[in-house]
N, C-alpha and C positions, 0 to 999 in steps of 0.2 A: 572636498567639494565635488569632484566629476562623480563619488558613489551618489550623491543627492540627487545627478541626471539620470541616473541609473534607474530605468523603470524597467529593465526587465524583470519576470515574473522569479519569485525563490521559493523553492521547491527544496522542501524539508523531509525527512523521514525519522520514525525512533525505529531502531530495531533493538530486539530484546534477543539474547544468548543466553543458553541457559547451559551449563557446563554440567551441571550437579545433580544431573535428572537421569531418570532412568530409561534404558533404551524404548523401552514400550511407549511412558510419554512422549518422547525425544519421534518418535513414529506417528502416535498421535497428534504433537504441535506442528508435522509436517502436515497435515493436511486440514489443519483450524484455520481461521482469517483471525484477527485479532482486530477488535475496535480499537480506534488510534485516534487520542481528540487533537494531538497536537503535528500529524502528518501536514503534506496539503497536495497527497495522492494516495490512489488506493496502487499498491505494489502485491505483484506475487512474483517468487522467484520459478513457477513451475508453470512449461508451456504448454504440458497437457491441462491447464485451468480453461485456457481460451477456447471459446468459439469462435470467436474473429481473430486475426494477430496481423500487424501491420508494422512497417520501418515508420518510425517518426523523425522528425528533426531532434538532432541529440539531444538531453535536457540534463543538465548537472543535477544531483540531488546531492544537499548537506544533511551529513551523517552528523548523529550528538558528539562523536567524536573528533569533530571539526573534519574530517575529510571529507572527501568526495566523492562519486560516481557516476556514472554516464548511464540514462539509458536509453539504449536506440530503438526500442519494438515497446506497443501497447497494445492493447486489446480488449475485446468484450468479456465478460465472467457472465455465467449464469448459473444460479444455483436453484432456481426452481421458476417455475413457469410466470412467478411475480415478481420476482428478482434477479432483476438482469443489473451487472455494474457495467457505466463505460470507462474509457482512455485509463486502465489498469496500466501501471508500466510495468516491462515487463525485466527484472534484474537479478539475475541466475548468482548473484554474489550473497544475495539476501537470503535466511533462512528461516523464514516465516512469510506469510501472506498478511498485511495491512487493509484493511479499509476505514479510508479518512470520515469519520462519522459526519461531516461538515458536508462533503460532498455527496456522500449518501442521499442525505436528508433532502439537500438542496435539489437533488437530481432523479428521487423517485418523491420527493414528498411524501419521507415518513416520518414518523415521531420516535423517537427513541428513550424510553426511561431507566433510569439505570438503578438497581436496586444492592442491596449488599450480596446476592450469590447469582444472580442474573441478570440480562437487560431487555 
């Protein structure tokens, strides 16, 4: 019954590991974003990504693995002069960079279509 009062906000992520890959991909997946429809943050674990970076108030994020993680600093991404992300969190545990396609959309007003080798 008291989780029903529970309105605070849950904060999910998927991370994906990839064991089986080759060092050159494994070099390359370090510096991709990956579209994430079932996030409900855009995450990078590298703080040279930011142009802004700030302490936030801690925010748990649920791992598919049922655990947890903290993260205390967020920030701005920009990847080109039309593409700025905000409140990236910012989580040095993660080994991939996230953007939650939900907040994208919502937050620069784009469309996103997803096709079988591209989107």
């Amino acid at each position: 019954m008291l989780q029903l009062l529970d309105d605070s906000p849950k904060h999910n992520i998927n991370q994906i590991q990839g064991h089986d890959i080759t060092s050159e991909t494994q070099l390359e997946g370090k510096n991709s974003w990956i579209l994430d429809t079932g996030a409900t943050d855009h995450v990078t674990y590298n703080k040279r990504n930011f142009i802004t970076f700030y302490k936030i108030k801690p925010v748990n994020i649920n791992l598919p693995n049922g655990s947890s993680i903290k993260a205390c600093h967020a920030g701005t991404v920009q990847f080109s002069n039309d593409l700025i992300i905000f409140n990236v969190l910012y989580i040095l545990e993660f080994s991939f960079n996230i953007i939650f396609v939900h907040r994208l959309i919502e937050d620069i007003n784009y469309k996103l279509t997803f096709y079988s080798k591209y989107c």
